[in-house]
N, C-alpha and C positions, 0 to 999 in steps of 0.2 A: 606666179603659181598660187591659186588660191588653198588657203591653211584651214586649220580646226580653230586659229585666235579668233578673238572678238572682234565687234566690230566697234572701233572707235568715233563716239558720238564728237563732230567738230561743228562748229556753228549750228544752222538749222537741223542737219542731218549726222545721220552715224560717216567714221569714215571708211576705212577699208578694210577688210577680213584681215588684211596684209597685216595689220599693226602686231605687235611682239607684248608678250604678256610681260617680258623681264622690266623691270622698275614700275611697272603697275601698280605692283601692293603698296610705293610708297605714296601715291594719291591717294589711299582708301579713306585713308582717316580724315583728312582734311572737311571741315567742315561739321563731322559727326559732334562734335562736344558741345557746336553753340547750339545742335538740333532738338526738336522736343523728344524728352526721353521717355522709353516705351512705355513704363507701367506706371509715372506720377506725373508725368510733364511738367516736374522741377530739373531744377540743375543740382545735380551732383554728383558727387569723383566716383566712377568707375571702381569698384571692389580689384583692388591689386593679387588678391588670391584665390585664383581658379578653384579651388577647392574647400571656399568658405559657404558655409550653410548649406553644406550638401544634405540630401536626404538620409538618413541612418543605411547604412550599409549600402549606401548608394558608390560606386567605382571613379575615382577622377578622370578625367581622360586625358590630361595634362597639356592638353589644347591650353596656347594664348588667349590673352584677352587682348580686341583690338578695339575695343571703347561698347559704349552703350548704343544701343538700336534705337534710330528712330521711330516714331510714329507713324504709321501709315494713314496719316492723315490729307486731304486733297482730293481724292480721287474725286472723277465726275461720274462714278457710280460702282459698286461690287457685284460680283454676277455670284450666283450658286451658294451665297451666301449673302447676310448681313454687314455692316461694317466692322472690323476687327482691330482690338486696341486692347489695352488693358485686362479688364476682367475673364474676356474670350480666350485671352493668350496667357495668361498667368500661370506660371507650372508647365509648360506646353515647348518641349522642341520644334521651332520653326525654321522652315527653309524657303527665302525669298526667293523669287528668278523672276529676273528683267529680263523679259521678252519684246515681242512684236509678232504677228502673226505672218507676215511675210517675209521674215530675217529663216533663211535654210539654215543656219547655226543652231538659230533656236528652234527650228522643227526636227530636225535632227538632236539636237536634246533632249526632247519634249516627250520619248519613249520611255524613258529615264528617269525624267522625273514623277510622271504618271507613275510611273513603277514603283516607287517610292510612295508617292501618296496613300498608296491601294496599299500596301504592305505593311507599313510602320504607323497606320490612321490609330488604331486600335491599344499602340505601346504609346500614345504621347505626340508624334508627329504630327504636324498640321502643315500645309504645305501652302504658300501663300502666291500667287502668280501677280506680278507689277505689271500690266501691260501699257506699258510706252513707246508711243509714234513712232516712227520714221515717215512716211508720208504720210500727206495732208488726209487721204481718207482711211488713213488708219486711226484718226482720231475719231470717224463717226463712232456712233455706239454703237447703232446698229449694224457694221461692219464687224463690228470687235466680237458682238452679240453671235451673231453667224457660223464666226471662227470658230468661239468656243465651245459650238454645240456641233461642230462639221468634226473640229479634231477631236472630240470627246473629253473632254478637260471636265470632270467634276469637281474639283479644288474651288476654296475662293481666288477671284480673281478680279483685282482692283484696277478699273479703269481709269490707267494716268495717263491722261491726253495731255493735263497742261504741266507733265514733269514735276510737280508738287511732289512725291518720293524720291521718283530719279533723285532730283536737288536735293532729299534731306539725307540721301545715304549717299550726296556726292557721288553718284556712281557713273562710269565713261562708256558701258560697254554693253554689247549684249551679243550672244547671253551672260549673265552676270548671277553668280550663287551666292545668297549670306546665309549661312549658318549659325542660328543664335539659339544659346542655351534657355535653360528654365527660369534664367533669373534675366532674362534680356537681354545679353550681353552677345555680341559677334566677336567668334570665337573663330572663322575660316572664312574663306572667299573661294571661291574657285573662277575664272571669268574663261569662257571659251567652250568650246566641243571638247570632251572628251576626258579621260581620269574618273569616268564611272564610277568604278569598284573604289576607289581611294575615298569619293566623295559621301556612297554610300557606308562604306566605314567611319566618317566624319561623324554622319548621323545615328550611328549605332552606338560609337563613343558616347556622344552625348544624349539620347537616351539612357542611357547603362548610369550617367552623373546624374541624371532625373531622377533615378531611382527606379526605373524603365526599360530591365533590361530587352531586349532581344538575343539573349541567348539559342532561344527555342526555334526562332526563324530561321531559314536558309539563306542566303543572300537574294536579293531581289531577283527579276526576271523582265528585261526590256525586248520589246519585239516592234519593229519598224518597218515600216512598209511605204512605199510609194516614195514620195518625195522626204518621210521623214528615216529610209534606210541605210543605217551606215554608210558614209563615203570609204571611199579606197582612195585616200590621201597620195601615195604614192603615186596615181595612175593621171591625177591632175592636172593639166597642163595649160588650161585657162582661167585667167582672174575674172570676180564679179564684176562685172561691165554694166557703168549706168547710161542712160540715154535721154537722160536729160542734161542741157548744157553744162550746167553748172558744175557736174562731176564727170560729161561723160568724155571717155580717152581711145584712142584708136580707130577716129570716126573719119572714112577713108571715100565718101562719096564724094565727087569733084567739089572743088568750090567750098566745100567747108559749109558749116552750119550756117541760117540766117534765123537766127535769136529770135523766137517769139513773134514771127511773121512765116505763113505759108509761103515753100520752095518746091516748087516740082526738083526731086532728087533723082539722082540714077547712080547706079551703081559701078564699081571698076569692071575693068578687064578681069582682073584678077585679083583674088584676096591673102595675101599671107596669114601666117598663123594668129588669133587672138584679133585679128581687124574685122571693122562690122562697116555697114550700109545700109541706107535706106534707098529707096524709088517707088514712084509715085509723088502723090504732094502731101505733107505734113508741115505742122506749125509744131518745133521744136519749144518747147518750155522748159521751166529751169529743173524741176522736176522728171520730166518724162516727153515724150513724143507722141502728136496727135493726129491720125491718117484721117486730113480733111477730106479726101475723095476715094470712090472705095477702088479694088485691086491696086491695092500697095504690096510691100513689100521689106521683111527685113532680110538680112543672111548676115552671116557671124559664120568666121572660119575659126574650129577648136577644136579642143584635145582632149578627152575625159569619157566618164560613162555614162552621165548624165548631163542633161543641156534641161533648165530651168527658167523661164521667164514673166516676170513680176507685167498683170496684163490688168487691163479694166474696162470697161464700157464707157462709150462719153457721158456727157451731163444727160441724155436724154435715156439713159441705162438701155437703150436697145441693147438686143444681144448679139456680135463680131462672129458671121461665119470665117473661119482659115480652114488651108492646107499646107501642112508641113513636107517640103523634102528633104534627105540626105542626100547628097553626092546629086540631086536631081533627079531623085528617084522616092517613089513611097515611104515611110521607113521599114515597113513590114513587122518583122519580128524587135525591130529597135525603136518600136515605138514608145511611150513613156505611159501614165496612168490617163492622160487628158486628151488623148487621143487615141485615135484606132488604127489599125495598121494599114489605112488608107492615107493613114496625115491630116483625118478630119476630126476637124474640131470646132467649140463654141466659147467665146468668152463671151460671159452670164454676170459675172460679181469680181471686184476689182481684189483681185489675192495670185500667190505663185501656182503654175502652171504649168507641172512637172512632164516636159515633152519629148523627149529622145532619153532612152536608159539602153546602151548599146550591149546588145549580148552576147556579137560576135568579137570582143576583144575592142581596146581600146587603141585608138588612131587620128590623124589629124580627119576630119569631114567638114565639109560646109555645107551649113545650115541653112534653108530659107523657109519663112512665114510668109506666105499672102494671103490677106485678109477682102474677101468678098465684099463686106460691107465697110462704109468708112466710120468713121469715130472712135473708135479704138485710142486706146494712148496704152503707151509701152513704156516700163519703168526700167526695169534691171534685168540683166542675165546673171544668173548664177551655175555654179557646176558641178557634180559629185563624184 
């Protein structure tokens, strides 16, 4: 059942929503002390007293200290801003978030934090966005560039393709929150969907230690839509499924995969709950799945409100006419934002592609994509 946890980065890639936040926080540290430190890029011990050199009638919050903040230094470029270090940040409540632009964790977050940005700009908060990979064309810029101008993201936002932050704040997971006070220091974490209201109180705290307060404000106001709308965690009943070799699980077409060579596939008899297939011919990679010849086909049998899939154009960016059915039928009213309720649809630009949002209640359905034209490659399903 896929969760609100993070997603655990393992070798090249993140790993599964699945992973448990419990013994997380004791990775946090690791690594932070030998890192450049945020406002002199010398080395020195961490202030043991939350409550030293506060502002005159500024409030403690009584927040931990869990070491000094790195540098945001690395990135291969900032959007919406300049680069931010030092003199920019000095005085300045910041809250980092490691994203990706095709991680549902983090677009479902992503109301939240916008909401914050927009709110607390004004008392002291600056809001700072780490965008780090997960797939290969998640590193382009102008990919990342897209995103941030498709989900409306006006925050800076530091493009880390080559993990140069990730690594300096040791960090495993996305999405992933540091909250750092006026004098640098990380003082909370949060990693995962979810704990809103506690997180934005995190930041109210330390505003209020700035000398900043928000007493005068209301609590924020997040509004979500499409693919980034609250899930109904309860209603879940299939895990993020990848479809490239290397991660992918429950791959039920006869014969099994053939690694990085074109296989004309076909599909079972029958699909049990959470199992997927392909038909047609594709060249399976370690990444994702590439429909060499067109009228292909995926289908996934699942349980949830929404059905989500991570899609892209081949190398030559044509753009992939589909149609989607449920049960073998149009979706109609359950269709999703990237399709119409005929099941027609275009993949244009390689990002998630929010396609079934079930209205009539939630139940096992099987799903199938066929794509008119070939070159396509298929990354992840995701659920909500």
């Amino acid at each position: 059942m896929q969760s609100a946890d993070p997603k655990l980065k393992t070798g090249a890639f993140r790993g599964k929503r699945r992973a448990r936040i419990a013994g997380f926080a004791s990775l946090l540290l690791i690594g932070l002390a030998a890192g450049a430190l945020w406002w002199s890029g010398s080395m020195r011990a961490a202030d043991t007293s939350a409550q030293a050199a506060l502002p005159p009638g500024a409030k403690a919050s009584g927040l931990p200290i869990e070491g000094k903040a790195p540098a945001l230094d690395g990135a291969v470029a900032w959007l919406n801003s300049p680069p931010l270090g030092g003199d920019a940040l000095r005085g300045k409540v910041v809250l980092v978030d490691f994203w990706t632009y095709t991680c549902i964790n983090c677009l479902r977050a992503l109301p939240h934090v916008k909401a914050w940005a927009r709110h607390y700009r004004d008392h002291g908060l600056v809001v700072v966005g780490v965008h780090t990979p997960e797939f290969d064309f998640e590193k382009e810029l102008a990919n990342v560039r897209r995103a941030v101008t498709d989900l409306g993201i006006g925050y800076p936002v530091a493009v880390d393709s080559r993990y140069r932050i990730w690594n300096a704040f040791d960090n495993h997971y996305w999405p992933a929150h540091y909250f750092i006070d006026a004098q640098g220091r990380i003082r909370h974490h949060h990693f995962g969907e979810g704990d809103y209201a506690g997180s934005e109180r995190i930041l109210r705290a330390l505003l209020a230690e700035a000398g900043h307060p928000a007493d005068d404000l209301p609590m924020s106001q997040a509004d979500g839509s499409g693919a980034q709308l609250a899930p109904d965690m309860a209603q879940i009943g299939s895990p993020e499924t990848y479809l490239g070799h290397a991660r992918a699980e429950h791959f039920v077409s006869p014969g099994g995969f053939f690694p990085d060579h074109d296989k004309n596939y076909r599909l079972p008899e029958t699909l049990a709950l959470n199992r997927w297939g392909l038909s047609g011919t594709w060249t399976v990679r370690e990444q994702y799945a590439r429909l060499d010849r067109a009228d292909g086909a995926i289908t996934f049998r699942f349980r949830a409100r929404d059905l989500n899939l991570v899609l892209g154009p081949g190398p030559d960016g044509k753009p992939v006419r589909f149609t989607v059915t449920v049960d073998g039928q149009p979706p109609g009213d359950n269709h999703g934002v990237d399709i119409d309720a005929a099941g027609k649809g275009t993949v244009a630009n390689q990002r998630l592609y929010q396609l079934i949002r079930c209205s009539d209640g939630v139940r096992e359905r099987s799903f199938e994509i066929r794509f008119e034209d070939p070159g396509v490659e298929a990354f992840a399903f995701t659920f909500g």
